[in-house]
C-alpha positions as a Python dict, from the first residue, in 0.01 Angstrom:
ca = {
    (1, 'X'): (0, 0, 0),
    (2, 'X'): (-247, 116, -273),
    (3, 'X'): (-619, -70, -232),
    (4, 'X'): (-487, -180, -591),
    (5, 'X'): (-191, -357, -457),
    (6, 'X'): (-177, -740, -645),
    (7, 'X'): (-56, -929, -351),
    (8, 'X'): (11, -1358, -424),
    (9, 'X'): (65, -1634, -189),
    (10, 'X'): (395, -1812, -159),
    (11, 'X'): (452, -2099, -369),
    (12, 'X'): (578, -2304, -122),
    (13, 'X'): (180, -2233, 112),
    (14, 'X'): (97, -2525, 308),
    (15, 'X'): (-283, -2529, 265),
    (16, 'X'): (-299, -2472, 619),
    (17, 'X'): (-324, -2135, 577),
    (18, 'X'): (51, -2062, 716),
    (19, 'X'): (167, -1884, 448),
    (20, 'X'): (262, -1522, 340),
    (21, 'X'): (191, -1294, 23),
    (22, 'X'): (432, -1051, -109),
    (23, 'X'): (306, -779, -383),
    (24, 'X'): (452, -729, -723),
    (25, 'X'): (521, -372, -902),
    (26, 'X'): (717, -272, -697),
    (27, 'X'): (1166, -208, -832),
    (28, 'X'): (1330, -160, -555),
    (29, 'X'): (1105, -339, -247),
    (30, 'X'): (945, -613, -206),
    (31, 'X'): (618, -556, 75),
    (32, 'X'): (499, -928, 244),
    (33, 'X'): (247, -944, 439),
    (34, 'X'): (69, -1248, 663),
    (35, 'X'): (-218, -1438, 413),
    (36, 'X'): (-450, -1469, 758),
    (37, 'X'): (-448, -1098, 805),
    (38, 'X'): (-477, -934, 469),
    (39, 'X'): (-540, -580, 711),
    (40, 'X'): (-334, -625, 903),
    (41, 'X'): (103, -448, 909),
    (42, 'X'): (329, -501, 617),
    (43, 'X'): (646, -567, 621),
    (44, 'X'): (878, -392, 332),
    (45, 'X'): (1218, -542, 247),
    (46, 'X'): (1449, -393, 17),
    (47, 'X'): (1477, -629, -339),
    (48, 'X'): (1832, -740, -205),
    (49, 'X'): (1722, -822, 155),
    (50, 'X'): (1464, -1047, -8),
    (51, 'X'): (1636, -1175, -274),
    (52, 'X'): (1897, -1297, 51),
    (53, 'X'): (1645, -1424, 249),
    (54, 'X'): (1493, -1649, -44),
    (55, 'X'): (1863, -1746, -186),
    (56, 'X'): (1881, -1890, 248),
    (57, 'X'): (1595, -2090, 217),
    (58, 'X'): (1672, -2245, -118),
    (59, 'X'): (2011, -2348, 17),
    (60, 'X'): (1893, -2511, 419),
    (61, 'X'): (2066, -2206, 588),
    (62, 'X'): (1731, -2114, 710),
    (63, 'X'): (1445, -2393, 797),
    (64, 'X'): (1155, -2396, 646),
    (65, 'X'): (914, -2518, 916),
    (66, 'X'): (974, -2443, 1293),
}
């Protein structure tokens, strides 16, 4: 990622700092990334791996909390 990169927390943080941040700009990815570790690895998903992923939560196929 560029120093540059806009990254922005989920909607859906907690306030208890257990949330992730994804960066914009990007077509045809989408890189997330842990909030707590802002230096830490990314993660890159392709847009239709993501868009899957969010479509599971919005539906209860995946939990939201553990």
């Amino acid at each position: 990622m560029q120093p540059s990169t806009a990254w922005r927390k989920s909607s859906y943080s907690n306030g208890q700092g257990d949330c992730i941040e994804i960066a914009g700009g990007f077509s045809d990815v989408v890189p997330v990334r842990d909030s707590k570790d802002p230096h830490g690895p990314t993660l890159t998903f392709t847009a239709i791996a993501w868009q899957s992923f969010i479509t599971a939560i919005h539906t209860g196929e995946l939990p939201t909390q553990l």
